[in-house]
Backbone bond lengths (Angstrom), bond angles and torsions (degrees), N, CA, C in turn:
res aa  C-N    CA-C-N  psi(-1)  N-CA   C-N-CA  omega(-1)  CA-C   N-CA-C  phi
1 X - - - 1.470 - - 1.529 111.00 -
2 X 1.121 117.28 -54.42 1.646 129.65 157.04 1.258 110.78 -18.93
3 X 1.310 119.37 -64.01 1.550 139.39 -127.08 2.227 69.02 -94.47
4 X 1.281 108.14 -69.00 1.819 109.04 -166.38 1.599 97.83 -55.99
5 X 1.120 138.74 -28.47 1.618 118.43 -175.32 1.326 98.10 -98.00
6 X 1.883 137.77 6.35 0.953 111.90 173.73 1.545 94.70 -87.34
7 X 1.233 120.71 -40.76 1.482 124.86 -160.79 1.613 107.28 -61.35
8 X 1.728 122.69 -26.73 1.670 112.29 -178.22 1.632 115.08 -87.88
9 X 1.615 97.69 -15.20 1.440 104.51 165.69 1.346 131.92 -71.38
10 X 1.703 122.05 -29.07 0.983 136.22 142.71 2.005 132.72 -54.88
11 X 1.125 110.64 -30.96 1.349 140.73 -172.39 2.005 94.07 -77.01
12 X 1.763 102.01 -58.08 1.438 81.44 -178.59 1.435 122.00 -92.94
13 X 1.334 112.96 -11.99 2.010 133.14 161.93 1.847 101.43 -37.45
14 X 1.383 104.09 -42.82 1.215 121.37 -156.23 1.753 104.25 -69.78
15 X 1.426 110.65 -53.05 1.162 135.79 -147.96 2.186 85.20 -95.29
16 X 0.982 111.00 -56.15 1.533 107.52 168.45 1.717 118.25 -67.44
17 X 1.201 138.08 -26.23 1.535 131.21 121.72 1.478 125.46 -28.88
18 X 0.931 136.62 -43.76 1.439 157.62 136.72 1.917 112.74 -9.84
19 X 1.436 99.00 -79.37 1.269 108.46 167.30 0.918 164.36 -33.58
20 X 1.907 83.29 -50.36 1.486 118.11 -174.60 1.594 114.42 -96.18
21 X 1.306 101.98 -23.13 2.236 121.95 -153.01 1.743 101.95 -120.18
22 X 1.737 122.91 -8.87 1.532 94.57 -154.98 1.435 83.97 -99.82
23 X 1.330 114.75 175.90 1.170 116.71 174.33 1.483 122.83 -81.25
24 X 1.283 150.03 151.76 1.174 150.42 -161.41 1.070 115.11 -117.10
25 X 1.584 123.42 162.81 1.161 133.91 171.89 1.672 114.76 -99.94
26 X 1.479 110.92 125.71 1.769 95.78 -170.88 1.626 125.32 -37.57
27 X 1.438 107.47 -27.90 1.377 119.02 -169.31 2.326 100.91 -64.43
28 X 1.489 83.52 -55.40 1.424 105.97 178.48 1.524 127.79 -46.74
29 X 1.200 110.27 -24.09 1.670 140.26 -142.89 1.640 87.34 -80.15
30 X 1.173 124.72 -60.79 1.474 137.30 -173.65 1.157 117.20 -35.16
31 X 1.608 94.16 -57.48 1.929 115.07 -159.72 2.235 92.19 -73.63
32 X 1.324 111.97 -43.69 1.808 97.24 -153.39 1.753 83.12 -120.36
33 X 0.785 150.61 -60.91 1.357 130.71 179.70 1.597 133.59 -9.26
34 X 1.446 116.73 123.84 1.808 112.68 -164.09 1.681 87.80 -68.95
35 X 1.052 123.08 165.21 1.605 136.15 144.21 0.879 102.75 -58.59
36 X 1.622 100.61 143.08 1.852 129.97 -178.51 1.872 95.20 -50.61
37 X 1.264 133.73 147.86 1.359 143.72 156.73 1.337 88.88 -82.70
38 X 1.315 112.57 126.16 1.796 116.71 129.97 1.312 151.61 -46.30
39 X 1.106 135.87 159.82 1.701 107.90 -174.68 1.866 103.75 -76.22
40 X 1.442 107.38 -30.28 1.438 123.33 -168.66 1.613 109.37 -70.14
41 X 1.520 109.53 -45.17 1.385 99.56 152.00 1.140 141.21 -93.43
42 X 1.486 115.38 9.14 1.601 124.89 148.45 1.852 113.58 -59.24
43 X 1.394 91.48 -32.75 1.788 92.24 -178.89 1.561 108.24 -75.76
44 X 1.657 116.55 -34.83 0.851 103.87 -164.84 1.769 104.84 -88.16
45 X 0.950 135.23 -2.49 1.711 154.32 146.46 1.780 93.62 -42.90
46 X 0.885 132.55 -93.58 1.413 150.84 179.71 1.380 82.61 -11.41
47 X 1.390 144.52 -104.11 1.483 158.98 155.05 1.824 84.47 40.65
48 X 1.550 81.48 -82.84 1.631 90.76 -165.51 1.774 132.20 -57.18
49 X 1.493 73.06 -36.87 1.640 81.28 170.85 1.631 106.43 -67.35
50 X 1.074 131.64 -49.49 1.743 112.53 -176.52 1.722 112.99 -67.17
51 X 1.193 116.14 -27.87 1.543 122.99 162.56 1.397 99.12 -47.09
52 X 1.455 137.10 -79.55 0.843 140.41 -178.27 2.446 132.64 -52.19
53 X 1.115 80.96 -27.77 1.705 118.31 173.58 1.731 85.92 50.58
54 X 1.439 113.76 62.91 1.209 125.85 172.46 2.259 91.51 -134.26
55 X 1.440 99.04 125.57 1.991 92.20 172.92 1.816 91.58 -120.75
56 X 1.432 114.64 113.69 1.234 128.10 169.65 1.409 113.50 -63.67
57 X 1.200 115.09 137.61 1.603 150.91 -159.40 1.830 88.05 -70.79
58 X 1.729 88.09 -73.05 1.358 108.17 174.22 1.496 121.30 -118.36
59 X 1.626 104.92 114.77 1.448 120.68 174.32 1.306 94.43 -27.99
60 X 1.252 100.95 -83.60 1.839 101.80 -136.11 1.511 115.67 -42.07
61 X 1.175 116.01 -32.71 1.511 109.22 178.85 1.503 110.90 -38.15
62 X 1.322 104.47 -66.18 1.532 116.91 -172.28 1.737 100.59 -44.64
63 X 1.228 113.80 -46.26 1.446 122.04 -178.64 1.484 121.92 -50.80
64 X 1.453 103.35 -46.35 1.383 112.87 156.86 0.938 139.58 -74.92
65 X 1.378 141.45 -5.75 0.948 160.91 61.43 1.333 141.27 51.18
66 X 1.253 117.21 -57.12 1.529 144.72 163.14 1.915 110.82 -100.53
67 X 1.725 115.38 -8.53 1.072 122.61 167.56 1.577 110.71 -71.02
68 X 1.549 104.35 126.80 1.260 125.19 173.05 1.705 113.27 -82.98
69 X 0.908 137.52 134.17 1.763 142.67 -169.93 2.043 92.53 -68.04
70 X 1.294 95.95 -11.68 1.324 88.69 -171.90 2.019 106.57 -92.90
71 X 0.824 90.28 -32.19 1.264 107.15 -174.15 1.438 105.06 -69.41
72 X 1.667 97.30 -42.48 1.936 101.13 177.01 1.181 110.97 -61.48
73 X 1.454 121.41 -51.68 1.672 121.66 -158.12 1.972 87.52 -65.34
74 X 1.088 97.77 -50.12 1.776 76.51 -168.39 1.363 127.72 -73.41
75 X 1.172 106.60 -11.53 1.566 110.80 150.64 1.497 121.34 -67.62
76 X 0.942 115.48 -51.50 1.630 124.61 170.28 0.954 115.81 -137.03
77 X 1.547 134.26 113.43 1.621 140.28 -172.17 1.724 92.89 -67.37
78 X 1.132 111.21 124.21 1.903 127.27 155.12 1.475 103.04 84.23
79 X 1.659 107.44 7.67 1.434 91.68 153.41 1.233 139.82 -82.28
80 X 1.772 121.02 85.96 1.454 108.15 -147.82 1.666 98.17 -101.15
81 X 1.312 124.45 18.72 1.563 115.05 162.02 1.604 108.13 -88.22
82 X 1.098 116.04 8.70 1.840 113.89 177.57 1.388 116.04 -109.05
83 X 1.289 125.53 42.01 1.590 132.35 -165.58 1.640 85.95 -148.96
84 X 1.537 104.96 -178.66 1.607 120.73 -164.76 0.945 90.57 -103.26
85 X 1.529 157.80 -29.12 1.612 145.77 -103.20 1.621 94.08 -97.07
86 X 1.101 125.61 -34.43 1.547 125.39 177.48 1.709 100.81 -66.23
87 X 1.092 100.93 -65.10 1.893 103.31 179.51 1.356 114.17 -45.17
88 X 1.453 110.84 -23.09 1.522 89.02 -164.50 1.559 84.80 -81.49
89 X 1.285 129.23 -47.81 1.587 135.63 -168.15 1.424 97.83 -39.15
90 X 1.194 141.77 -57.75 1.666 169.28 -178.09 1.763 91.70 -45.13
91 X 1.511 103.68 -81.89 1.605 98.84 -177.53 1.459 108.44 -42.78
92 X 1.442 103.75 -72.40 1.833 103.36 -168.58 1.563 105.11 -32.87
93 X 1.217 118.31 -61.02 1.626 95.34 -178.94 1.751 124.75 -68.33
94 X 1.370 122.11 -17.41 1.164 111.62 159.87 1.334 115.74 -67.44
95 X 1.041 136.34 -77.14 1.637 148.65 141.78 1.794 92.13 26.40
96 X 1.156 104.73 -102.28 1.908 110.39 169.28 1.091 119.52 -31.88
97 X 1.827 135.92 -37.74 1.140 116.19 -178.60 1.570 106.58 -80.65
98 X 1.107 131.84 -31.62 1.556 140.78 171.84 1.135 100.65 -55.27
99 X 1.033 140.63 -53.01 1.795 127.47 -172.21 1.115 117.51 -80.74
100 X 1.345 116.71 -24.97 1.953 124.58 176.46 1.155 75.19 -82.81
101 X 1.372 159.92 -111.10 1.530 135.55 -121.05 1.403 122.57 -55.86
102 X 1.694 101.03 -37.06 1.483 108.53 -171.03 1.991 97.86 -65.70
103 X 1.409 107.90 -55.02 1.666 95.51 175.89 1.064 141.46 -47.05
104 X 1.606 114.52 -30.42 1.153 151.18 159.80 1.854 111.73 -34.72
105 X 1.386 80.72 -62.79 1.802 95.00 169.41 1.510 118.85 -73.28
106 X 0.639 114.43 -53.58 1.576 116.38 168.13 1.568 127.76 -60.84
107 X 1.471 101.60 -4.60 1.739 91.11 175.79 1.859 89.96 -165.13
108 X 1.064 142.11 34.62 1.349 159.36 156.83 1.624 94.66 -5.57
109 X 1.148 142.99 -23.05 1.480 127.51 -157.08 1.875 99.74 -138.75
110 X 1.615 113.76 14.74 1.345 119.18 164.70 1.616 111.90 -81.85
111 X 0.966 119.47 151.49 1.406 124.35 -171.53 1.492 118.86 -89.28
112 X 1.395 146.60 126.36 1.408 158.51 -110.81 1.698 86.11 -79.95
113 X 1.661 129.96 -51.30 1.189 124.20 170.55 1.477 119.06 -31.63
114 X 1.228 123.32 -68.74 1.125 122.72 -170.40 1.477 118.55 -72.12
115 X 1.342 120.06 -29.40 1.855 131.08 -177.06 2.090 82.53 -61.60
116 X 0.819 117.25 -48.65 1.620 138.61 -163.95 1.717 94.32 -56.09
117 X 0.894 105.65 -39.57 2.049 109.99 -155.90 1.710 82.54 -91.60
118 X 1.264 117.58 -69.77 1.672 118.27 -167.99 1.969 104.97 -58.39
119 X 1.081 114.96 -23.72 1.335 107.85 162.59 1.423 132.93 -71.13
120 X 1.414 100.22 -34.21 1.644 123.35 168.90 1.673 107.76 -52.03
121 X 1.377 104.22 -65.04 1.230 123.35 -178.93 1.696 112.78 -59.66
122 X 0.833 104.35 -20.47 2.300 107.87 -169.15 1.786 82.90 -97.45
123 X 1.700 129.64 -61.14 1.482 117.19 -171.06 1.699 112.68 -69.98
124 X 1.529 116.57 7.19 1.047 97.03 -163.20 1.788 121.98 -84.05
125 X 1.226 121.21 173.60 1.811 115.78 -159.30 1.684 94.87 -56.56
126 X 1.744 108.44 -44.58 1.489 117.83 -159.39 1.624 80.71 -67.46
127 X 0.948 158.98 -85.14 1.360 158.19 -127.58 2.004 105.23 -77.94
128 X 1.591 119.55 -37.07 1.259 101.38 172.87 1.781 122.41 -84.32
129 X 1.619 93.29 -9.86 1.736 92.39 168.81 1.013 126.61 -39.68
130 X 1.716 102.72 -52.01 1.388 133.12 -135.59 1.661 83.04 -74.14
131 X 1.142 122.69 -67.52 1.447 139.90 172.99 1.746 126.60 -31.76
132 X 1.493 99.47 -33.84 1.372 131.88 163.03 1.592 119.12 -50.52
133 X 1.425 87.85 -68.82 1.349 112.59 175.14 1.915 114.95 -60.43
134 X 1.396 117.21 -31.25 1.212 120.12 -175.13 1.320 104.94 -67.29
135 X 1.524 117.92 -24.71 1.340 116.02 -172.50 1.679 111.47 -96.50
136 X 1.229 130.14 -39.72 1.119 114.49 165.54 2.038 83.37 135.99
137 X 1.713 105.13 -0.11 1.948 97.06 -150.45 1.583 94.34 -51.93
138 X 1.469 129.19 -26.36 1.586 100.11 -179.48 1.842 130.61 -55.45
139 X 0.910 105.23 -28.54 1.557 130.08 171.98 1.897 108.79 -44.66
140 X 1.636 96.17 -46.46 1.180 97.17 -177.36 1.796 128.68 -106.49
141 X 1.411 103.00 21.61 1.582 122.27 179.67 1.403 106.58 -67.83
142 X 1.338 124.38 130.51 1.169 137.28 135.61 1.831 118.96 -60.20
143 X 1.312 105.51 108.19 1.497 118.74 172.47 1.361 138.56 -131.61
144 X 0.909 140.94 128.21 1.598 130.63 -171.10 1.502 98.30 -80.68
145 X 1.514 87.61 159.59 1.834 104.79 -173.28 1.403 119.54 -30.11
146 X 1.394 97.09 -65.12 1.858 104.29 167.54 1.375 132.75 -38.20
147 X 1.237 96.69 -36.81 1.306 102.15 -178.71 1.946 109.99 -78.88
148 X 1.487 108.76 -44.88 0.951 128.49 163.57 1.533 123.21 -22.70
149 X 1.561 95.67 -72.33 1.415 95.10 -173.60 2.113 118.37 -90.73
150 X 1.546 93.95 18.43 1.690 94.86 163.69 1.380 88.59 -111.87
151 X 1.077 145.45 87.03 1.173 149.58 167.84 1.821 139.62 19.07
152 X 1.986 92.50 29.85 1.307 105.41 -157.51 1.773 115.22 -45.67
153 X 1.419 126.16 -10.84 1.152 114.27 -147.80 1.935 85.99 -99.32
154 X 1.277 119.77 -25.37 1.244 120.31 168.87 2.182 125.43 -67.03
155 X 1.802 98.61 -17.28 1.415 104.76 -163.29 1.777 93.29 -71.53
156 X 1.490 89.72 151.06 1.508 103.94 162.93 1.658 146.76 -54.49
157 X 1.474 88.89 -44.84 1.518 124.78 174.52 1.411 114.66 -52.80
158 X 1.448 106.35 -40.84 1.748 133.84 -141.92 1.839 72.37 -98.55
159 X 1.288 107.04 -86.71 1.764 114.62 178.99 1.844 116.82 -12.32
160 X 1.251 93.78 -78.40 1.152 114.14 -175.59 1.805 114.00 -34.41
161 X 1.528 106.92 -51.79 1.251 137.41 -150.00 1.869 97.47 -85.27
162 X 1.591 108.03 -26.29 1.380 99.65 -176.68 1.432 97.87 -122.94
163 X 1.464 98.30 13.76 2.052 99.68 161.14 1.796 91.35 -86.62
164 X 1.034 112.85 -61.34 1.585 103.05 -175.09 1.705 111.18 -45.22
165 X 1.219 133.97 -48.25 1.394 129.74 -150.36 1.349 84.46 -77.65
166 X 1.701 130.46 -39.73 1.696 115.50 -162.15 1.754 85.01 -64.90
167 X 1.148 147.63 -26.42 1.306 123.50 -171.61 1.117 117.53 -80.81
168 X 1.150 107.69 -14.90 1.848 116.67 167.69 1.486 124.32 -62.47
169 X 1.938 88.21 -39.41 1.344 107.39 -158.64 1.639 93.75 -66.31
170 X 1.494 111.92 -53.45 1.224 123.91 -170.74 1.883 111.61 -46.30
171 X 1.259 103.80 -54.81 1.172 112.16 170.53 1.472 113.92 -36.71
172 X 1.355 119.18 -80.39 1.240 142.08 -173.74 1.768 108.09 -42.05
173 X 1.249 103.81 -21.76 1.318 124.38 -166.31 1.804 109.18 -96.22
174 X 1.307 116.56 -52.76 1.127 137.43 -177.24 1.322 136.83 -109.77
175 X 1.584 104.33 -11.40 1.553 110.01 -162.25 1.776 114.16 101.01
176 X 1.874 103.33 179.71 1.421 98.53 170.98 1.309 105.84 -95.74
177 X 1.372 133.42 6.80 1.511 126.81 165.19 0.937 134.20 -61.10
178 X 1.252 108.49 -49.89 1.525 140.22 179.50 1.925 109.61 -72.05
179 X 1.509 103.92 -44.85 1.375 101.29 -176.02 1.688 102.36 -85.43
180 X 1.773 138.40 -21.73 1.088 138.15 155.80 1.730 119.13 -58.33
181 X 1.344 105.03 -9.88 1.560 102.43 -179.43 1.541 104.44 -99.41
182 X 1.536 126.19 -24.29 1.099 134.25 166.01 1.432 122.91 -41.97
183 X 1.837 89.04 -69.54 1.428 82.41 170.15 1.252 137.65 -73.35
184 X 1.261 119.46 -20.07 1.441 122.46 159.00 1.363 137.45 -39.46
185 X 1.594 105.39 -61.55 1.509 113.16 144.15 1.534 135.87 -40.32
186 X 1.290 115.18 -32.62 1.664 136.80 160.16 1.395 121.10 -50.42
187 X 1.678 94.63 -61.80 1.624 101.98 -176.47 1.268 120.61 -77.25
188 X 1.369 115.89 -20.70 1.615 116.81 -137.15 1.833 110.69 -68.20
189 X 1.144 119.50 -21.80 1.154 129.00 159.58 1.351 124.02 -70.56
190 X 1.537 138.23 -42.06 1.310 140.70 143.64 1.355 105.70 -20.05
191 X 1.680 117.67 -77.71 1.520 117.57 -136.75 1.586 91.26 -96.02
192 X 1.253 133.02 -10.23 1.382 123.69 154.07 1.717 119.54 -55.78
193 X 1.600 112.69 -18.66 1.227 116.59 -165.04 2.094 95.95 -110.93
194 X 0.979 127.21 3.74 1.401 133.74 -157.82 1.630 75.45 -108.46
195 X 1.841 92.29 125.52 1.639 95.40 172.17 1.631 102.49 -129.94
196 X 1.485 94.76 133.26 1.846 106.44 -154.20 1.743 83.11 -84.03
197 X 0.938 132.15 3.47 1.734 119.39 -179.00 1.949 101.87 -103.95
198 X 1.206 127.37 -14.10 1.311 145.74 170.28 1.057 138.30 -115.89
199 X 1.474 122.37 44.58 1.665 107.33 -154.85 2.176 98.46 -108.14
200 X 1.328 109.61 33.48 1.374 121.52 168.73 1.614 75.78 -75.40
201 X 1.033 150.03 -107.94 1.756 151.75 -166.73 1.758 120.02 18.92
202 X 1.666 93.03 -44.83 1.202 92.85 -176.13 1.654 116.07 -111.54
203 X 1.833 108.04 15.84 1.725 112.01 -173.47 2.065 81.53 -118.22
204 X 0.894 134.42 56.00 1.499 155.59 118.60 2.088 88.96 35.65
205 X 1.415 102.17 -70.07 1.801 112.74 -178.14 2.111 105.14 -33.09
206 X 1.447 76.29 -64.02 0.955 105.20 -137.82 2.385 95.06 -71.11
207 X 1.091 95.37 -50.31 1.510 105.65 157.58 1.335 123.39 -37.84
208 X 1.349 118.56 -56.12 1.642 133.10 165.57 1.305 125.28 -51.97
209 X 1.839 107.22 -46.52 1.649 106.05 156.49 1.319 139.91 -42.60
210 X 1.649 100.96 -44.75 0.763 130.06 -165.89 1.876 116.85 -76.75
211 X 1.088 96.96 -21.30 1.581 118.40 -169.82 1.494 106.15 -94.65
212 X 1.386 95.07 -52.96 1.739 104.45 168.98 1.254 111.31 -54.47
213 X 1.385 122.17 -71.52 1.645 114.87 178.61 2.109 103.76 -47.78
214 X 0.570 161.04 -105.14 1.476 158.21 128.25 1.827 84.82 70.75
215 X 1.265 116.76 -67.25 1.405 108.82 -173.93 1.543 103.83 -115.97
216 X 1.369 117.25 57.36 1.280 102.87 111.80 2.017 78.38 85.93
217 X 1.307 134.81 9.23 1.722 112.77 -157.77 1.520 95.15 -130.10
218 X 1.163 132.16 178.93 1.247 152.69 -138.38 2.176 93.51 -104.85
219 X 1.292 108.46 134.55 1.546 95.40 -178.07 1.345 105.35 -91.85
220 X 1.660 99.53 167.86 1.689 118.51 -136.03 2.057 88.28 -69.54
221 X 1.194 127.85 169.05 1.225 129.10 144.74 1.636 125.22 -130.06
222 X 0.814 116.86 116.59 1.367 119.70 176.33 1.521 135.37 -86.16
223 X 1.344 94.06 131.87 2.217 82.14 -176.22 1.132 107.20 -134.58
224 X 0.985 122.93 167.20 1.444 158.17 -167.33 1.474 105.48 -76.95
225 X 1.293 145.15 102.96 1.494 119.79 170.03 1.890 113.32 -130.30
226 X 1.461 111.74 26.25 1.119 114.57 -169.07 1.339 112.99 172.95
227 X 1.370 117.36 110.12 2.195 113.50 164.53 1.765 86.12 -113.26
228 X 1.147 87.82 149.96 1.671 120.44 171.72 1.274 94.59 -134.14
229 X 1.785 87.44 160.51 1.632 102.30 174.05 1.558 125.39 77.77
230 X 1.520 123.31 145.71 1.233 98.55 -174.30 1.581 127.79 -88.56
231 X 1.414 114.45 -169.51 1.264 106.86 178.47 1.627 137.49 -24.07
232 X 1.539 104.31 -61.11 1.644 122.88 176.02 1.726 111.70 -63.46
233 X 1.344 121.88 -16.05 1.207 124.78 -177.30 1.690 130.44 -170.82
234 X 1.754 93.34 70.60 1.420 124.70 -160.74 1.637 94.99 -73.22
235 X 1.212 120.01 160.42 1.559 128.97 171.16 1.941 91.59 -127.46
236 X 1.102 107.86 148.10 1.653 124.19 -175.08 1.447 117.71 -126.68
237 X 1.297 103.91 106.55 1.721 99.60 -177.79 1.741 104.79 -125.13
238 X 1.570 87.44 123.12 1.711 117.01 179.18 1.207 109.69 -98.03
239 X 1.579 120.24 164.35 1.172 132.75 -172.72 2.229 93.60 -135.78
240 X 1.301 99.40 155.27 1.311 87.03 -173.61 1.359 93.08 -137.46
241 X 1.585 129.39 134.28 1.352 147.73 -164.41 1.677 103.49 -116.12
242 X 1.400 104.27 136.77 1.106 105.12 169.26 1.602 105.82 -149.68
243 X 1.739 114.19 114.30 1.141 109.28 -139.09 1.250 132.79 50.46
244 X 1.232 118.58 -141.49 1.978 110.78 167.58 1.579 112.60 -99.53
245 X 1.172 98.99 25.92 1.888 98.05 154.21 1.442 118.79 -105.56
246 X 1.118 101.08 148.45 1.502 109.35 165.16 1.607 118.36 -92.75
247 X 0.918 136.02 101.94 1.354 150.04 -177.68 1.348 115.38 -70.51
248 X 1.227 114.63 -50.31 1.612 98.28 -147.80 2.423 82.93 -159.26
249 X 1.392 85.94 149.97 1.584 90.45 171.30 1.671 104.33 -116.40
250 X 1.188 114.33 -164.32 1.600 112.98 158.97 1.943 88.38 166.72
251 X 1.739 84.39 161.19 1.680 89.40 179.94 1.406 89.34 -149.69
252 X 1.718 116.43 177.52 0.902 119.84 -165.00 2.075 119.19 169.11
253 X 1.058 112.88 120.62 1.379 96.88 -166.34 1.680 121.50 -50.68
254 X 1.298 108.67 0.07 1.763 111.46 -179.99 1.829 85.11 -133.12
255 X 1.478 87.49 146.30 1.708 98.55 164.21 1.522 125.82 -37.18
256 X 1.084 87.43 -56.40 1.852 122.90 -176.39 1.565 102.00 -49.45
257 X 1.432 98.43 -45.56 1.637 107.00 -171.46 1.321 105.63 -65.41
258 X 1.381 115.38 -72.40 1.523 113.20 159.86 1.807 141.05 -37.45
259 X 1.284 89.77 -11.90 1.821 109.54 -175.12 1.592 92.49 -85.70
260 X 1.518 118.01 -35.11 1.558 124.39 -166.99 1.619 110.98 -96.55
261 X 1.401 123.93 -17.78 1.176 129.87 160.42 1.609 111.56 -63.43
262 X 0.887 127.43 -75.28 1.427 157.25 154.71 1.582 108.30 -5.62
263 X 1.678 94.49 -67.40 1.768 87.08 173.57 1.570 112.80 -86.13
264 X 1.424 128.51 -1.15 1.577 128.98 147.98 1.023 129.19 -38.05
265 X 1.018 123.45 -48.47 1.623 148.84 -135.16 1.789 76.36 -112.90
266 X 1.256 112.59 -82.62 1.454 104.15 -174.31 1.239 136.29 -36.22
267 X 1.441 107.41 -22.21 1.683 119.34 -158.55 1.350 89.11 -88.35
268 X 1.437 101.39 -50.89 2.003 105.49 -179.78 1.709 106.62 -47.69
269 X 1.284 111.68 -31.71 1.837 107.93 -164.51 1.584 95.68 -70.67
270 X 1.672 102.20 -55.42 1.445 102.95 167.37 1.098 157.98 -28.43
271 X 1.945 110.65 -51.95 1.164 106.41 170.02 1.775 112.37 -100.53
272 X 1.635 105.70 17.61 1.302 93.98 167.02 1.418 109.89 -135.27
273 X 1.409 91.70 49.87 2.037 106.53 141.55 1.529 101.07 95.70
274 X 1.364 128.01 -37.75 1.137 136.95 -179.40 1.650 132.75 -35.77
275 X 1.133 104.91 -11.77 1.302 114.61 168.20 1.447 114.32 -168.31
276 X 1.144 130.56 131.19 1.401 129.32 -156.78 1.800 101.72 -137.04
277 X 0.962 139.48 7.58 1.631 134.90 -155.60 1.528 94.83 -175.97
278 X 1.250 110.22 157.43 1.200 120.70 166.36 1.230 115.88 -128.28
């Protein structure tokens, strides 16, 4: 299994090297070529790179990288090699193979269920925000106006999505050493805190059921009361019922995500007294 996700990670590294490094034909130059860097946003690159204590070989990756598809099309309509959306695909599977090995090492004799749940929990959106956010990467998004003025540099989706591609970028940039030391440095406080004998903590649903039945109360229901955004990148906002109260909301770019906000928020009201009856 190793051996097949090393070979498609290489396969698309290969093909995004391709893009970025071959030489062009003037005609060609338009459609896959990154935009010129500035010196001003070369400085402001620098920023990130010492946040990160990673100094890229080659800018543009990183540049592309922090490129939003939105930002591309309106810079150039159908230039779709100048956006992250491949990188992020690229990171996410590096991203996963680094944490299944690293867990792997760290607890070699836990059983595939549980390596499975603490991996869930370390790739998950709520867990690479957090990481997102440590760095400042909204600061440094490329976004078009629209996106701009709904507050794209704060959204989750957007975060998350160009936390994965910088691991691509890094990769693509450095190797898997360099992008396995990244994340290491990233996580290492997370998965020091991920306890493989408790991981009800981080399934939120399933905790809340569990708490509710415990006293005796009516189980949670959740609804639907709002998608935003378009098709390729919907946001989901739930409301969560318990009995005929509404307790707790949550949103989230997947249902699920929002289903787990929702019963968060609730569990906290729960076990600290806030609502007792329905």
């Amino acid at each position: 299994m190793a051996r097949k996700l090393n070979s498609i990670i290489s396969m698309v590294a290969d093909a995004l090297r391709l893009t970025s490094r071959r030489k062009k034909t003037p005609r060609a130059r338009a459609t896959i070529a990154l935009p010129r860097i500035t010196s001003s946003r070369r400085k402001l690159l620098k920023t990130l790179e010492e946040r990160i204590d990673y100094s890229f070989n080659d800018i543009r990756l990183l540049e592309r990288a922090l490129t939003h598809r939105s930002y591309a099309h309106e810079q150039q309509p159908g230039a779709s090699y100048l956006h992250n959306e491949a990188m992020e695909f690229l990171g996410d599977s590096i991203l996963g193979f680094v944490v299944s090995s690293w867990l792997f090492e760290l607890f070699p004799k836990l059983p595939e269920g549980k390596l499975s749940k603490m991996k869930a929990y370390l790739v998950s959106a709520a867990s690479l925000v957090e990481h997102a956010h440590r760095i400042g990467l909204g600061e440094f998004l490329r976004l078009n106006k629209g996106e701009e003025k709904t507050g794209g540099r704060r959204k989750r989706a957007l975060l998350v999505d160009a936390y994965e591609a910088l691991i691509a970028a890094i990769y693509l940039d450095g190797g898997i050493e360099k992008a396995e030391q990244f994340v290491r440095d990233q996580l290492t406080s997370a998965i020091q805190q991920v306890n493989p004998d408790d991981l009800s903590k981080t399934d939120y649903k399933s905790a809340l059921q569990e708490e509710l039945q415990a006293r005796n109360l009516p189980a949670p229901l959740y609804v639907l009361v709002e998608t935003l955004g378009p098709d390729h990148h919907r946001t989901f906002r739930v409301e969560l019922h318990v009995g005929s109260k509404l307790v707790a909301r949550g949103e989230g770019q997947a249902i699920k995500v929002a289903h787990q906000e929702a019963a968060r928020v609730a569990l906290k009201k729960l076990t600290e007294g806030m609502f007792s009856s329905a």
